[in-house]
Residue, then its C-alpha position, 0 to 999 in steps of 0.5 A: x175186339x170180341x166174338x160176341x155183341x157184334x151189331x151188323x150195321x153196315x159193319x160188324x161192330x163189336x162192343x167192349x163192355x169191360x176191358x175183357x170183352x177185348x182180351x178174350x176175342x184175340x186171345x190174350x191173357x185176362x189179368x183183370x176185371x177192370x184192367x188190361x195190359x196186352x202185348x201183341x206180340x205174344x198172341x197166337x190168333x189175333x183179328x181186326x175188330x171194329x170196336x164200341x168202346x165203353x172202357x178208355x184204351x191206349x194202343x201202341x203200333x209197332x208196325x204201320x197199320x192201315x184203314x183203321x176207322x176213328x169215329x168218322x175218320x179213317x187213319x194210318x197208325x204209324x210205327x211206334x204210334x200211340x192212339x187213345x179212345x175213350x167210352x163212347x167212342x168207336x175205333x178200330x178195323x173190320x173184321x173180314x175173318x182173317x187172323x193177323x199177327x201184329x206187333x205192339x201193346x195195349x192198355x185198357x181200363x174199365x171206368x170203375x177203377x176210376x170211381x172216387x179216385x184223384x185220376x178219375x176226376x182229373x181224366x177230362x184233362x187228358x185231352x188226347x182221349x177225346x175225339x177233337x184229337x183225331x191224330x195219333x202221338x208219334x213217340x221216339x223210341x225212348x218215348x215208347x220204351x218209356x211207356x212199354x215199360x209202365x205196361x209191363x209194371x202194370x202187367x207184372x203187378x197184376x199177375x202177383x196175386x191180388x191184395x188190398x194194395x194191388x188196385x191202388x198200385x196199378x191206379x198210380x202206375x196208370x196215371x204215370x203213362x197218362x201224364x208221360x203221354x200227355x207231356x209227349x203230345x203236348x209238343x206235337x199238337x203244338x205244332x198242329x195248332x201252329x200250322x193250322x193257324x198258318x194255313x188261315 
C-alpha cells in the first residue's frame, strides 16, 4: 500500500508497481527490489490500502480483518488466514486516513525474480493466486508456523548482504511456501467442490 499512484475512482487505489511501492507506504523495511517480506507486527505506522497488484502477494492475518475487497468481492480475513493475489488483480481495504496496528505477514514478489526460473513456468499452477479462488486458506497453527518460519528465512537472507547465490536462494525458499500452501488448500477446496456439488 503506497502513498503515491493513488487513482481516485470511486476509491483511492494505490497501485504496486514493484514489491516496495507497499513497503514504503506502511512503513516497513525494504530489503529487496523485487523481494519483500514484511511482519506486521513491528510496524510502527501502518494504513489500510486498496491495492492494484502488479507483483504476486501472500498475507497472513493473524487477527480477524473486515470489509476487505477482493476484485469484486468483499471478504472477512480470519485469524491465522492466508489470501493470495497476483498481477492484475485488485485487494485490500480503503484507506480513510487512519493508522491501525495490525498483526500478521506478508510476502511479496515482483515478477522479474521469476524470469527464465523452473517456478516461473510453473506459477499458473498454483491456483490459489487466481480469482476463481475467492476463499482464503484457514491454516492450523502448525500450518502458519510452518509458513512464518520460511518468511523469516527469506527475511534473514535478504538482510546477509547480497552475492551471486543470494536470489537463487530465496527463488527455492519462495517455491517451499508455494507448495506447502498448495498442499494445505488442497483439502480445503476439496471440500468446497464437494459441497458445492451437493447443493446442485
Amino acid at each position: 500500500v503506497k502513498i503515491c499512484n493513488f487513482v481516485a475512482v470511486m476509491e483511492k487505489i494505490l497501485r504496486v508497481h514493484h514489491v516496495n511501492d507497499y513497503a514504503r507506504y506502511i512503513g516497513a523495511p525494504e530489503l529487496h527490489p523485487l523481494v519483500s517480506v514484511i511482519h506486521y507486527d513491528e510496524l510502527e505506522h501502518c494504513r489500510h490500502s486498496l491495492n492494484n497488484y502488479d507483483v504476486y502477494g501472500m498475507f497472513i492475518g493473524d487477527e480477524e480483518l473486515e470489509d476487505l475487497s477482493y476484485g469484486q468481492l468483499q471478504y472477512v480475513l480470519h485469524r491465522h488466514a492466508l489470501m493470495c493475489v497476483a498481477p492484475g488483480q485488485i485487494g485490500g481495504k480503503t484507506d480513510m486516513g487512519e493508522e491501525i496496528h495490525t498483526k500478521g505477514w506478508a510476502l511479496l514478489f515482483d515478477t522479474e525474480l521469476l524470469r527464465n526460473t523452473e517456478l516461473g513456468r510453473r506459477m499458473a499452477d498454483y491456483h490459489f493466486f487466481s480469482y476463481t479462488t475467492s476463499e482464503a486458506l484457514l491454516m492450523t497453527p502448525e500450518q502458519r508456523e510452518s509458513i512464518v518460519t520460511l518468511l523469516d528465512e527469506i527475511r534473514k537472507e535478504l538482510l546477509h548482504d547480497e552475492d551471486s547465490h543470494t536470489l537463487r536462494i530465496v527463488t527455492s525458499q519462495i517455491e517451499q511456501v508455494l507448495e506447502l500452501v498448495a498442499r494445505y488448500y488442497a483439502p480445503q477446496l476439496s471440500t468446497s467442490a464437494t459441497s458445492t456439488t451437493s447443493d446442485l
